[in-house]
C-alpha positions, 0 to 999 in steps of 0.5 A, a space after each residue: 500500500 502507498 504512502 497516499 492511500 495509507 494518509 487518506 484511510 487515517 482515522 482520528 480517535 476523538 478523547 473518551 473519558 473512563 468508561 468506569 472509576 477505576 478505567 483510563 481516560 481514552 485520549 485522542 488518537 489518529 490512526 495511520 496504517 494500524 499504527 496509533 499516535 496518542 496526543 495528550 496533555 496529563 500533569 501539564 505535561 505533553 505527552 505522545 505516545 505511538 502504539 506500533 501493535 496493530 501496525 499494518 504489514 505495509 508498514 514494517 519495513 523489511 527488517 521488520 522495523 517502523 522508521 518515526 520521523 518527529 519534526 520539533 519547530 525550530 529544530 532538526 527532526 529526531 529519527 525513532 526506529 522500533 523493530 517488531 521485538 519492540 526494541 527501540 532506538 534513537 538516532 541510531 542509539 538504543 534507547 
Protein backbone atom coordinates (compact mmCIF):
# COMPACT_ATOMS: atom_id res chain seq x y z
CA UNK A 1 0.00 0.00 0.00
CA UNK A 2 1.12 3.56 -0.87
CA UNK A 3 2.00 6.33 1.05
CA UNK A 4 -1.01 8.46 -0.03
CA UNK A 5 -3.84 5.52 0.31
CA UNK A 6 -2.20 4.85 3.67
CA UNK A 7 -2.81 9.01 4.52
CA UNK A 8 -6.38 9.17 3.16
CA UNK A 9 -7.53 5.92 5.35
CA UNK A 10 -6.43 7.59 8.72
CA UNK A 11 -8.69 7.60 11.01
CA UNK A 12 -8.93 10.18 14.26
CA UNK A 13 -9.94 8.76 17.58
CA UNK A 14 -11.58 11.66 19.22
CA UNK A 15 -10.83 11.68 23.83
CA UNK A 16 -13.04 9.02 25.86
CA UNK A 17 -13.23 9.92 29.45
CA UNK A 18 -13.27 6.42 31.60
CA UNK A 19 -15.52 4.05 30.91
CA UNK A 20 -15.59 3.02 34.69
CA UNK A 21 -13.91 4.79 38.15
CA UNK A 22 -11.11 2.55 38.02
CA UNK A 23 -10.54 2.86 33.76
CA UNK A 24 -8.19 5.07 31.88
CA UNK A 25 -9.17 8.06 30.07
CA UNK A 26 -9.00 7.07 26.13
CA UNK A 27 -7.14 10.15 24.87
CA UNK A 28 -7.18 11.40 21.43
CA UNK A 29 -5.56 9.24 18.58
CA UNK A 30 -5.23 9.04 15.00
CA UNK A 31 -4.82 6.21 13.17
CA UNK A 32 -2.37 5.58 10.30
CA UNK A 33 -1.65 2.15 8.89
CA UNK A 34 -2.96 0.45 12.02
CA UNK A 35 -0.10 2.44 13.97
CA UNK A 36 -1.97 4.65 16.88
CA UNK A 37 -0.42 8.09 17.75
CA UNK A 38 -1.55 9.45 21.05
CA UNK A 39 -1.54 13.44 21.66
CA UNK A 40 -2.47 14.47 25.34
CA UNK A 41 -1.78 16.85 27.82
CA UNK A 42 -1.59 14.90 31.74
CA UNK A 43 0.44 16.72 34.65
CA UNK A 44 0.70 19.92 32.43
CA UNK A 45 2.80 17.70 30.59
CA UNK A 46 2.59 16.97 26.69
CA UNK A 47 2.91 13.62 26.00
CA UNK A 48 2.78 11.47 22.57
CA UNK A 49 2.64 8.28 22.69
CA UNK A 50 2.88 5.67 19.29
CA UNK A 51 1.42 2.22 19.76
CA UNK A 52 3.10 0.06 16.57
CA UNK A 53 0.76 -3.38 17.93
CA UNK A 54 -1.53 -3.45 15.45
CA UNK A 55 0.87 -1.94 12.82
CA UNK A 56 -0.42 -3.00 9.20
CA UNK A 57 2.35 -5.18 7.20
CA UNK A 58 2.80 -2.45 4.70
CA UNK A 59 4.07 -0.54 7.42
CA UNK A 60 7.06 -2.65 8.72
CA UNK A 61 9.80 -2.29 6.93
CA UNK A 62 11.77 -5.04 5.50
CA UNK A 63 13.70 -5.60 8.61
CA UNK A 64 10.74 -5.62 10.43
CA UNK A 65 11.34 -2.08 11.67
CA UNK A 66 8.96 1.06 11.66
CA UNK A 67 11.46 4.35 10.94
CA UNK A 68 9.37 7.53 13.14
CA UNK A 69 10.36 10.83 11.82
CA UNK A 70 9.39 13.51 14.51
CA UNK A 71 9.98 17.19 13.32
CA UNK A 72 10.14 19.76 16.62
CA UNK A 73 9.57 23.58 15.09
CA UNK A 74 12.85 25.28 15.05
CA UNK A 75 14.89 22.11 15.08
CA UNK A 76 16.26 19.01 13.50
CA UNK A 77 13.87 16.00 13.06
CA UNK A 78 14.51 13.10 15.81
CA UNK A 79 14.67 9.73 13.99
CA UNK A 80 12.96 6.75 16.01
CA UNK A 81 13.08 3.22 14.85
CA UNK A 82 11.17 0.26 16.68
CA UNK A 83 11.51 -3.16 15.36
CA UNK A 84 8.83 -5.97 15.93
CA UNK A 85 10.93 -7.34 19.02
CA UNK A 86 9.85 -3.92 20.43
CA UNK A 87 13.02 -2.64 20.62
CA UNK A 88 13.85 0.90 20.03
CA UNK A 89 16.46 3.22 19.08
CA UNK A 90 17.21 6.95 18.69
CA UNK A 91 19.17 8.13 16.41
CA UNK A 92 20.55 5.04 15.96
CA UNK A 93 21.07 4.60 19.71
CA UNK A 94 19.27 2.04 21.84
CA UNK A 95 17.14 3.52 23.85
Amino acid sequence: MDDETLNAQARFLPYAGPMLADDPPSYPCIEIGGVQVYGYVKDGELRVAVHFDGADPEVWGEDRSVPVKIDLTGGDPYLFVADAEGNEWINGVPA
